[in-house]
N, C-alpha and C positions, 0 to 999 in steps of 0.2 A: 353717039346720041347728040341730037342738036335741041337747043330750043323749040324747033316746030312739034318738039313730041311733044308737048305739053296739052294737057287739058284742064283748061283753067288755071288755078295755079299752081297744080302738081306736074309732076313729070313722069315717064312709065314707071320708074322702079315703083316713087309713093304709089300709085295707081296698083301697079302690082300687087303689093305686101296687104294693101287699102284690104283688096278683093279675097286674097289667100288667107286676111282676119274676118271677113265677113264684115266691114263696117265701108265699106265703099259709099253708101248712100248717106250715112251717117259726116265722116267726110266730107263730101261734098258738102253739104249744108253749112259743116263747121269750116270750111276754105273761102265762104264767102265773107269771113272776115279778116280775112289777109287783103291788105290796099299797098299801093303803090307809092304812097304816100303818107309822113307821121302826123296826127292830128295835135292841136294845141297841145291836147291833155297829159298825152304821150312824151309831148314835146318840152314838156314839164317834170314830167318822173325823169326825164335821160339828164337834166340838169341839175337834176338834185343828188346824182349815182356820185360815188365816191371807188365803185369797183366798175369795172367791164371785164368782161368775157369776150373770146373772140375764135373764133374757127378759120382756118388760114393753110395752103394747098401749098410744099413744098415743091421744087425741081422735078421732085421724083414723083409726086401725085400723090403721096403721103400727107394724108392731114394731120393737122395739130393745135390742141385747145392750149388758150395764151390767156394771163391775166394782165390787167391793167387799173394802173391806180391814180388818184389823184380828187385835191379839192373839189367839193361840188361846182361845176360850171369846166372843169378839164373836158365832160362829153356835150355836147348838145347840137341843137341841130340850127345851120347854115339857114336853110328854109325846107319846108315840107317834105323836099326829095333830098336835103342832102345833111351829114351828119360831119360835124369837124371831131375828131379826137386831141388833144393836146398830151403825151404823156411817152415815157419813155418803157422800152417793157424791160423784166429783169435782166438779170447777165445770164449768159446762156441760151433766151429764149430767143428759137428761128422768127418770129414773128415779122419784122422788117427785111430781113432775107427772103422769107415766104412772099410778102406782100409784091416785092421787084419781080419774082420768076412771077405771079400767078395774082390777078389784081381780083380776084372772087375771094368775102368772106362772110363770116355773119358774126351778127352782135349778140349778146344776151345781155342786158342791163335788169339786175333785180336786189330788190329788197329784201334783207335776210328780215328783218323785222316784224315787214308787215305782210312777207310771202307774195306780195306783187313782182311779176317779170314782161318782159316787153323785147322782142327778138326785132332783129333787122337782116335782112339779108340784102347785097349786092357786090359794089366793086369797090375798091378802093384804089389811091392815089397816094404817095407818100412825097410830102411836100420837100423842099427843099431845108424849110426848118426843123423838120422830122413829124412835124403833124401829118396825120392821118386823116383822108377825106374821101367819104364812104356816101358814093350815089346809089338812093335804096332804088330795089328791085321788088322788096317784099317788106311789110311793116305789119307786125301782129300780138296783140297777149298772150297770156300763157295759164292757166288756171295754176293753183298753188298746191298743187299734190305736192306731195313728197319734198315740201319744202323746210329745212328744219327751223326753226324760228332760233334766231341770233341778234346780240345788240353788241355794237360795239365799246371796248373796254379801254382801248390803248391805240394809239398810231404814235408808231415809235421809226426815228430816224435811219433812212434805210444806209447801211455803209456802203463806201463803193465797191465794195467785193462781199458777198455775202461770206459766213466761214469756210462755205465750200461747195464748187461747183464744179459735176462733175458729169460725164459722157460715158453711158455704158449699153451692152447689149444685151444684158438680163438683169431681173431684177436683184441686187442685192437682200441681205435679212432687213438691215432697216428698211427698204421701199418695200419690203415684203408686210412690215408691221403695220408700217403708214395707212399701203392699204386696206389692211385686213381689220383696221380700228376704225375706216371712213364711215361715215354717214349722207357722202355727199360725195359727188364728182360731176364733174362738167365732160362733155363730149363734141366733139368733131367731126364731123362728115363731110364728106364730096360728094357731088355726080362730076366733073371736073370741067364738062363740056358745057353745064347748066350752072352750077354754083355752089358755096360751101355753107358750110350749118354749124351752129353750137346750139348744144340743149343742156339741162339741166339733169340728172338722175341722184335719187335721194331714195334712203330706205334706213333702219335700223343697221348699229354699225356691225360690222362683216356681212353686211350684203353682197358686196363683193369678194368670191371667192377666190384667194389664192391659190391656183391649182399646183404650181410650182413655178421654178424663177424665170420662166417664159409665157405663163399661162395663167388669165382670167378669167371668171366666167361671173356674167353678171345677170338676176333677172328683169327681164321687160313686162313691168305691170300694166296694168291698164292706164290708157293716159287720152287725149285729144282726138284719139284717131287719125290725125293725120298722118302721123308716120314718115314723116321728113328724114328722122335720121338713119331707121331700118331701111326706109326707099332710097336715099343713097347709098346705104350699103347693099343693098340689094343689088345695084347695077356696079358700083365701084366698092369691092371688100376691104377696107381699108376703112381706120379709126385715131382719133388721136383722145387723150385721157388727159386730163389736169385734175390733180388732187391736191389741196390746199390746206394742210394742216393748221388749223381757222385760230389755235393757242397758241403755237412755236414758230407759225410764217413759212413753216418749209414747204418746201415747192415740188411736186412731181411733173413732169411732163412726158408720157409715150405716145408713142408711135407706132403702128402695127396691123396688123391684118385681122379683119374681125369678119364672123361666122354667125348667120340666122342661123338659129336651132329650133327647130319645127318640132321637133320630138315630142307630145303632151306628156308622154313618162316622165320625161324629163323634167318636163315644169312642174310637172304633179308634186316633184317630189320637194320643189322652194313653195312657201308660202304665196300666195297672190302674185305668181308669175304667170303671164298667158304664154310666153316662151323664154327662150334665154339666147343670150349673147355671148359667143366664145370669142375671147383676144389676145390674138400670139403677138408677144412682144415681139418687134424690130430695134427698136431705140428708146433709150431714155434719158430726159435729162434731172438732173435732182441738185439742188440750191436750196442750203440750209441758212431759215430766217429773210427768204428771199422778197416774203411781203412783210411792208412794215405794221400792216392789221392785225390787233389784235381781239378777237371773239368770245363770247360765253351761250353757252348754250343755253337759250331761253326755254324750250321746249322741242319735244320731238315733234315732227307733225304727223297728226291724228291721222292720214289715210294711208300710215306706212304699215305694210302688211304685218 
């Protein structure tokens, strides 16, 4: 698949998944607010972020969702197409290995606070001081579903080894807890030919269900219509997961093969799912106390089913 598939600023898979939900036209309308370019305003939230999110295509075409930290003014943007990151990511995380095989990512910069988000998609550069410098291809909002409201409590001193990090191929009991108590996860997609994605998924916690120590299944509510991140799974099966234990700092990161579930029984049977998402572990990495943030949970947010 090349770039020339594109219509407007989707690609076939979005287009696809758009059509097979019925909201194709809907869609459209709402893609006419994706530019090429970040406006002041925008340009102002990414310098006030203290977190970044990031989506990132290894060797293998495996994506993977990465977190990044640092004072307000570590993200901001060069000028209107271009975005500097300053910041190191934790031990463990492919993120700067990713970025050398495969220079496609995308940003999510958001507010737990006030539920505002603000995505970037394009390429990146990694300099020689270790900054990261990201020429957008796509700059857009994000409404605040399923966002859980949080205020920060604590940013405590990260050590140089967190107490442990470590590489595995299924999920352990603890990564099995971690998830099965989320409220929140971030996501990762590819088309690999066109470009990579992070988004946001939020519900009441054990949304996500542990099906066993290689198997997820998440449900997909109603959201934007666009459908960026099922439209690259759609053409490229493959997901990457970061869960961020938002009190302790632990850190999950998978890696793995992920499945549309068209079934309506199936969604019938989760609250406020239009389908669901199955994801077979490949890899995972897990780094305990690996963010030095510390959270409280302000409120759930009101549109979680």
């Amino acid at each position: 698949m090349s770039k020339d598939d594109r219509q407007g600023p989707f690609h076939s898979g979005e287009i696809a998944v758009q059509e097979r939900a019925g909201v194709r036209a809907g869609a459209t309308k709402i893609g006419r607010s994706i530019d090429a370019e970040i406006a002041p305003a925008a340009a102002h939230f990414l310098v006030q972020r203290y977190t970044l999110y990031l989506g990132t295509i290894d060797a293998t075409a495996r994506p993977w969702a990465s977190q990044l930290y640092g004072p307000p003014g570590f993200v901001g943007t060069v000028d209107p197409h271009t975005v500097r990151i300053d910041a190191t990511p934790g031990p463990g995380d492919p993120l700067l290995e990713n970025l050398r095989a495969d220079p496609h990512v995308g940003l999510l910069a958001i507010d737990l606070v006030t539920r505002r988000r603000f995505r970037v998609n394009g390429t990146a550069a990694v300099e020689p001081d270790g900054a990261i410098v990201v020429a957008v291809a796509q700059a857009y909002g994000n409404c605040p579903k399923y966002i859980q409201r949080r205020e920060p409590v604590d940013v405590r001193p990260t050590p140089p080894d967190p107490t442990r990090v470590s590489r595995h191929r299924a999920l352990t009991s603890t990564d099995r807890t971690q998830i099965a108590r989320a409220d929140t996860f971030f996501l990762a997609t590819a088309n690999p030919s066109v470009g990579a994605d992070v988004s946001h998924r939020g519900g009441r916690p054990g949304f996500v269900t542990v099906a066993n120590d290689a198997r997820l299944v998440w449900p997909d509510y109603q959201g934007n219509m666009m459908f960026m991140s099922l439209g690259n799974v759609a053409v490229h099966p493959f997901a990457g997961l970061l869960f961020v234990d938002f009190e302790t700092g632990d850190v999950l990161q998978l890696t793995g093969r992920a499945t549309i579930d068209w079934d309506a029984a199936h969604a019938a049977v989760v609250p406020g799912a239009e389908r669901l998402v199955t994801f077979d572990v490949d890899e995972v990495v897990a780094a305990t106390a690996a963010s030095p943030l510390r959270w409280r949970l302000v409120e759930a947010s009101p549109t979680n089913p």
